[in-house]
C-alpha positions in Angstrom: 3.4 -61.7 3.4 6.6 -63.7 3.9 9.1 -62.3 5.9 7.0 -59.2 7.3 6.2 -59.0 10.8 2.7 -57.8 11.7 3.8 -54.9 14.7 5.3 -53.3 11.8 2.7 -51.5 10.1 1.6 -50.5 13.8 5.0 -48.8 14.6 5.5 -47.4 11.1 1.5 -45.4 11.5 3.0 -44.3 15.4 6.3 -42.8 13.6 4.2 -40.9 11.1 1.9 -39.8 13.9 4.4 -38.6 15.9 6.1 -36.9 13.3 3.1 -34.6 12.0 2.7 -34.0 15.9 5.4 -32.7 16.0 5.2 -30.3 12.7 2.4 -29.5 14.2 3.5 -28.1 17.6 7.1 -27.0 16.6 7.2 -23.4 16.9 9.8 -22.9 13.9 7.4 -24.8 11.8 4.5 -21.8 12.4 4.4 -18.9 11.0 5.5 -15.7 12.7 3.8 -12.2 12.8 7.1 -9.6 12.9 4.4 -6.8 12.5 2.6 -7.7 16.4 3.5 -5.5 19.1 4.5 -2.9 16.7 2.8 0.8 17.1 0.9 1.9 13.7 3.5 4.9 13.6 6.1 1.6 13.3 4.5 -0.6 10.8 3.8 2.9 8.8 7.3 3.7 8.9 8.4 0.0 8.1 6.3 -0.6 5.2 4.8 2.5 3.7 7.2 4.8 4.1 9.6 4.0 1.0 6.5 5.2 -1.1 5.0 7.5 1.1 6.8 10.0 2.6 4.2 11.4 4.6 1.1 9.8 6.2 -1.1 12.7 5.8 -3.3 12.8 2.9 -3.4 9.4 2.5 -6.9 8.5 3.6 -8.6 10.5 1.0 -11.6 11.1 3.0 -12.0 7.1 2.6 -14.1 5.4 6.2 -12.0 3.8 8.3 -13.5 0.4 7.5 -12.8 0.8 3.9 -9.6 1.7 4.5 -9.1 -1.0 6.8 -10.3 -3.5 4.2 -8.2 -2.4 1.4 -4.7 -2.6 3.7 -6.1 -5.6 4.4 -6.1 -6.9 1.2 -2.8 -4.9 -0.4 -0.8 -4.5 2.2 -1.0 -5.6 5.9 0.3 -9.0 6.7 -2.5 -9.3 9.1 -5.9 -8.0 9.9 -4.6 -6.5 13.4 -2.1 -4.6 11.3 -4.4 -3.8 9.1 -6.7 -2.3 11.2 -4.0 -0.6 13.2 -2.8 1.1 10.2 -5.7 2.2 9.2 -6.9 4.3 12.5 -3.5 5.4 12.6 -3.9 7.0 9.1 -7.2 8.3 9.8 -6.2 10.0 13.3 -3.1 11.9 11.4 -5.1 12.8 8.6 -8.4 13.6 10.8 -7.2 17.0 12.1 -4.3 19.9 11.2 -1.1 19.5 13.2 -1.7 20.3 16.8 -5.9 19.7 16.7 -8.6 17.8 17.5 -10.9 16.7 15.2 -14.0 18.0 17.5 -11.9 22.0 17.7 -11.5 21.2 13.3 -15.6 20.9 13.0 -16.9 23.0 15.3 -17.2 26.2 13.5 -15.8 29.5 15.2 -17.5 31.4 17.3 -15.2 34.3 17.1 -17.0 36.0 13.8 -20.0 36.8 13.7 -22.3 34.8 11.2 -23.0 37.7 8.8 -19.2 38.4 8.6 -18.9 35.5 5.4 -20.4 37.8 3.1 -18.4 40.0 0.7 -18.3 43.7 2.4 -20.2 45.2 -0.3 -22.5 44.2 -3.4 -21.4 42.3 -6.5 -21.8 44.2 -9.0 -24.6 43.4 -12.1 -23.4 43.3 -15.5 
């Protein structure tokens, strides 16, 4: 090795170091979540909305996990999102406008039970 001096390799391996350090910790060199912050009425809006035009009905009686799971996978950009979508989704499609899902299953009290039935016979054939 004529003509080489031996600190070289030494500073060269501290310039490379210092340079993936840096890649590392710049904060233009991460990635950025635009979708954090964001209500689920937002990110529905932002991104579903151009397809759907309403949120309701869109569950399709699915469980929220499931339903979590496949925005996930389709078309979240993260799991919070994802997840934040999805109970969004479930809450708009769990009750009619104006109700709570508890006052939607609780059957009414204002008929009395024999009141289903049809006033009077079928008849046979």
């Amino acid at each position: 090795m004529v003509g080489r001096q031996p600190w070289f390799g030494g500073v060269a391996l501290a310039l490379l170091l210092i340079g993936v350090i840096f890649l590392v910790t710049d904060p233009a060199a991460r990635a950025e979540n635009l979708d954090e912050g964001k209500p689920a009425a937002r990110l529905f809006a932002d991104g579903c909305s151009t397809c759907h035009h309403r949120a309701r009905g869109l569950t399709k009686g699915r469980f929220t996990v499931t339903l979590y799971l496949f925005l996930q996978q389709h078309y979240a950009s993260n799991s919070s999102s994802a997840w934040a979508l999805a109970s969004y989704l479930e809450s708009v499609d769990g009750a009619p406008h104006g109700q709570t899902r508890s006052v939607m299953t609780r059957p009414s009290r204002s008929r009395p039970p024999g009141s289903l039935r049809p006033p009077m016979p079928i008849p046979q054939h």
